[in-house]
Structures are given as structure tokens and as C-alpha cells.
N, C-alpha and C positions, 0 to 999 in steps of 0.2 A: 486476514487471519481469523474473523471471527466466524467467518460463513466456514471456510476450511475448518475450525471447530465445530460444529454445527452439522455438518456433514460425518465428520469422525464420529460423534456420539450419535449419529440419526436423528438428531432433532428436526430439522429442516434441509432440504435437498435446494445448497443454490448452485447456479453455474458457476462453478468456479474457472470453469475456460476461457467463460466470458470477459475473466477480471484479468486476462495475461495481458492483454492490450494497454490496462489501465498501469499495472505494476512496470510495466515496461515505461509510460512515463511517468511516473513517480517517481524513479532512481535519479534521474537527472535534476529533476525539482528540488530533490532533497541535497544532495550536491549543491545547487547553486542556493539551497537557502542559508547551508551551513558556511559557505563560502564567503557570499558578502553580506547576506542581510543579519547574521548573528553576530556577526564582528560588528555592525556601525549599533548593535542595539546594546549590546555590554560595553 
């Protein structure tokens, strides 16, 4: 989100295409953190 800002204001030109790979596994990480590792930590 912050290169996607970055980009909007013309500060800095990053790949942002390059980061669809990464946000594609990120969705499922964050699922399975909220899932079982935040229930055994509260």
C-alpha cells in the first residue's frame, strides 16, 4: 500500500505488478494467522 502511495503522489515509481504474486500469498497467511495463532495467544 505504501509503494501504491508513492506512486499516486509521484514520489517514487515502484513495480507495483511485481507485488500481485506476493499479495496473492499474503491473503491466505493472514487467514491462517487469525485463525489459530491469535486464539492460542489471547
Amino acid at each position: 500500500m505504501l509503494a501504491t502511495g508513492f506512486r499516486m503522489i509521484q514520489v517514487k515509481m515502484f513495480p507495483v505488478a511485481d507485488m500481485i504474486p506476493s499479495m496473492i500469498m499474503v491473503m491466505p497467511l493472514s487467514w491462517l494467522w487469525v485463525t489459530y495463532v491469535l486464539p492460542l495467544v489471547s
